[in-house]
Every structure is written in structure tokens, then in C-alpha cells.
N, C-alpha and C positions, 0 to 999 in steps of 0.2 A: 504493500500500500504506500501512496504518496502520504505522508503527516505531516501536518500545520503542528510543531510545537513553540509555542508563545508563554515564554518564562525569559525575563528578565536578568537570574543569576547564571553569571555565565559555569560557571563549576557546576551548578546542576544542569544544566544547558547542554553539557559537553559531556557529562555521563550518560544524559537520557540518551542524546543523539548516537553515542557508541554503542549501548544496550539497544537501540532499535533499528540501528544499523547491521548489528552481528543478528539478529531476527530478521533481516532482507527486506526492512522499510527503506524507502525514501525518504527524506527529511529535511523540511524547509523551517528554519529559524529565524525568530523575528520574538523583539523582548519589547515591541510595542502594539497596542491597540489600533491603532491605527492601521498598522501595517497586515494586522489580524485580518480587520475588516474588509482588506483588499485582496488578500491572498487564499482566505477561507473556500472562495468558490473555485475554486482551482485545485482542492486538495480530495483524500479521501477520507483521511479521520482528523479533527483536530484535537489538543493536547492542552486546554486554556490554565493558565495563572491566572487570581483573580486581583495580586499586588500588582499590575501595572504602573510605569509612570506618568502614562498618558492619560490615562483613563481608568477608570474603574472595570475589572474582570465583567461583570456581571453587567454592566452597561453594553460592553463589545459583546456579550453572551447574547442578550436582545436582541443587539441590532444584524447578530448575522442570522439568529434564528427568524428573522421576518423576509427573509431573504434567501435560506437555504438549510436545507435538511440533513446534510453532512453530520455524522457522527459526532461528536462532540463530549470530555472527558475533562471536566473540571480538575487539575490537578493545585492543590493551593495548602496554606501553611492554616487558614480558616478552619477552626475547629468549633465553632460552636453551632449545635442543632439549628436555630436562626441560617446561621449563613449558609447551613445544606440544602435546606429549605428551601432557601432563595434560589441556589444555586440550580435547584430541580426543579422550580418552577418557573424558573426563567430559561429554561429549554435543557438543558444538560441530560446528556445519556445517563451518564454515572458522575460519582464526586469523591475523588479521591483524598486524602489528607497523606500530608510530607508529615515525618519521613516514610517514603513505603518502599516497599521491595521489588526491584524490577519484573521480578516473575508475578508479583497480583497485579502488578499493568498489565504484562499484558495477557493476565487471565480473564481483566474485565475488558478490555479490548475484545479480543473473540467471543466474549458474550457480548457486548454491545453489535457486532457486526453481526453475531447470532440474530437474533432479536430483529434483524431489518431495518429499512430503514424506515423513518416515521414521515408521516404525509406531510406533504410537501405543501409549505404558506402558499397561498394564492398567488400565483404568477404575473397573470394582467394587471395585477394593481388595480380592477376595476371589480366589485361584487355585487351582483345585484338581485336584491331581494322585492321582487312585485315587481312596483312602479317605483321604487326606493335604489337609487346607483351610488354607491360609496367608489370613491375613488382617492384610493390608498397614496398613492404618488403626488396627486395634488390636494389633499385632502379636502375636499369640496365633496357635499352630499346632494342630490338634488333627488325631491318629490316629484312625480308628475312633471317632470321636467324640470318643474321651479326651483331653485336656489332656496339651502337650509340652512341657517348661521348658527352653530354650534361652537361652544368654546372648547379651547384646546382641550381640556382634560375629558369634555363629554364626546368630542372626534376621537380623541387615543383609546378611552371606553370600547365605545362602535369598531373600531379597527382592529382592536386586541381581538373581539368578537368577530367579525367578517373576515378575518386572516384565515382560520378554520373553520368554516358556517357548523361545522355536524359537532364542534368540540364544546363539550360543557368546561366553563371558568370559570371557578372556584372566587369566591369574597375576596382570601387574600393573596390569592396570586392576582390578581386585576388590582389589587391595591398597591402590590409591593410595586406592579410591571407600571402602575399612570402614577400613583404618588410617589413609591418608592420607600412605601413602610410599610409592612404588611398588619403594623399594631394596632392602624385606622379602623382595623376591622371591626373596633367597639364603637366605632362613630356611623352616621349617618350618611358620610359623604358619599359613599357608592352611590346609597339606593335616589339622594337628589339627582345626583347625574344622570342615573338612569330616566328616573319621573322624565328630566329634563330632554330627554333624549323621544323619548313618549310623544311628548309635549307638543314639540317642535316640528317633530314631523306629523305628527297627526295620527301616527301608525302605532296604536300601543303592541302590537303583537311583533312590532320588531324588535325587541331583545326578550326573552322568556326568563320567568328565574323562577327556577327548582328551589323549592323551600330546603334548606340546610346543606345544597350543595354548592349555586350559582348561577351563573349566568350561561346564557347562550344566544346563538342568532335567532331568530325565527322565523316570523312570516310577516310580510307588509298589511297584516289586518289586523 
């Protein structure tokens, strides 16, 4: 396999890459987010740290998972349930914690490739539910043709949802993914957005929510 591994310390940088090199990987290194973001769709599994300099692990985790379903193996010094959490619900196959043994890499490695790959975010950028067109790339919704003015956080809402239409979203993974705390979950703020979302368009059956599990897409009625 071609591997995206994205770790910063070059001493562990230089062991992984020998260890998956002598296992007959490929391996393309890069100790930035940035350069994550760019090189992620071009690989076959990727390897993510979530100490970044440029950026936060788990931000670059987001932003390639809307974008591409490539394997992906949290490997990080983050030990607290919290940040696995995070790290699993912001798309990660598996989450590894330093220091570990090159042989449980790559034991979870062939079980992530085991397992398949996971469906693929909406490609067109464009999803359209009824008379209801979200349009992911310019973030503009239109009813019935007409123009719907939605604020940022009730667009990232809808989006987090229409990236997968058939996937039910959990309270706090939508809160950790649009706020970026999953603790809001004792608060309100979800369910206004959502109302807000209702509202605006006219369409309450466009987001459904399953009592104690979440959200999802639904129908323009």
C-alpha cells in the first residue's frame, strides 16, 4: 500500500517509515496539516498525529473525511477517552495511542482494510432532497428554487447531514464536528438550529431526529 504518514517527530517519523517499509509499504511523509490535506487523496491508508503544528489532528481529520474515504489510523500521544471519542467520531478507522508496538499497527491496519472501505461523502457537492438543493461547495440552499439564508452553524448542521443522507448523527458528534465540544450536549443549541433549519425552509421533514440517538436527513415534507 501507498501510506500518508503525518507525525511531526522526526525519530518517530523515521522508525514508523523503516517498520512499514520492511512490511512492503510505500510511504509518503509530511509533519504538516496542510500538506495532509493535499496529499490524503492520492494515498491508500493514512497514519494521522493529532499534535500538529499547523493545525489541529482532528480538524485535518474532518476536513479530509468530507472529501475522501481513504482508511485512516489516528496514531497520537492523546490518551484521554474524550479525545478517542472525538477522534472516532470525526471519521477515524481506528485510534491508536504512543507508545505502541509496531506489530499492533499493523495488526489494526489489516483489520481496518479488513472491514472495507466506508461510503464515500457525497461527491457532487450538490444533494438534493424534494424541491430542497444543498450545495456543499458553495454553501447556498435553495427551496423551490428560491434562495434560503441560513447561518453558518445551521449550513455546517445540514451539511454534516447531507454528506451521508442514509447516516444517523449522533447529538455529540454534530456538536463536537459544528461547535467543536461535544459537552454542549447538555445545552439547547442543537435542537434551535435544527427548529431553525425547519423554519427557514419550510420543510420540517428535512432533518428527522430519532429520540436518544440523533439526527439524520430526511424528506422535503
Amino acid at each position: 500500500m501507498r501510506i500518508l504518514l503525518v507525525e511531526d517527530d522526526d525519530r518517530l517519523a523515521s522508525a514508523l517509515i523503516t517498520a512499514l517499509t520492511r512490511h512492503g509499504h510505500g510511504v509518503v511523509r509530511t509533519g504538516m496539516g496542510v500538506d495532509a490535506l493535499r496529499l490524503a487523496g492520492g494515498v491508500d491508508f493514512v497514519l494521522l498525529d493529532l499534535g500538529l503544528p499547523d493545525m489541529d489532528g482532528l480538524e485535518a481529520l474532518r476536513r479530509v473525511r468530507r472529501v475522501s474515504a481513504v482508511p485512516i489510523i489516528v496514531v497520537t500521544a492523546r490518551t484521554q477517552e474524550r479525545d478517542v471519542l472525538r477522534g472516532l467520531r470525526s471519521g477515524a478507522d481506528d485510534y491508536l495511542v504512543k507508545p505502541f508496538r509496531t506489530a499492533e499497527l499493523m495488526a489494526r491496519m489489516e483489520a481496518v482494510v479488513r472491514r472495507g472501505t466506508r461510503p464515500m461523502p457525497a461527491r457532487d457537492q450538490v444533494v438534493t432532497v424534494g424541491d430542497v438543493r444543498i450545495d456543499l461547495e458553495t454553501r447556498k440552499v435553495t427551496v423551490a428554487g428560491l434562495p434560503v439564508t441560513l447561518t453558518r452553524r445551521e449550513f455546517d448542521v445540514l451539511a454534516l447531514l447531507a454528506r451521508e443522507p442514509g447516516v444517523v448523527r449522533g447529538r455529540e458528534e454534530i456538536l463536537d464536528a459544528v461547535w467543536g465540544d461535544p459537552l454542549l450536549s447538555a445545552s439547547r443549541s442543537l435542537d434551535v438550529h435544527v427548529a431553525g433549519l425547519r423554519a427557514k425552509t419550510g420543510r420540517p421533514g428535512l432533518v428527522v431526529t430519532l429520540r436518544g440517538t440523533g439526527y439524520r436527513l430526511g424528506t422535503a415534507g
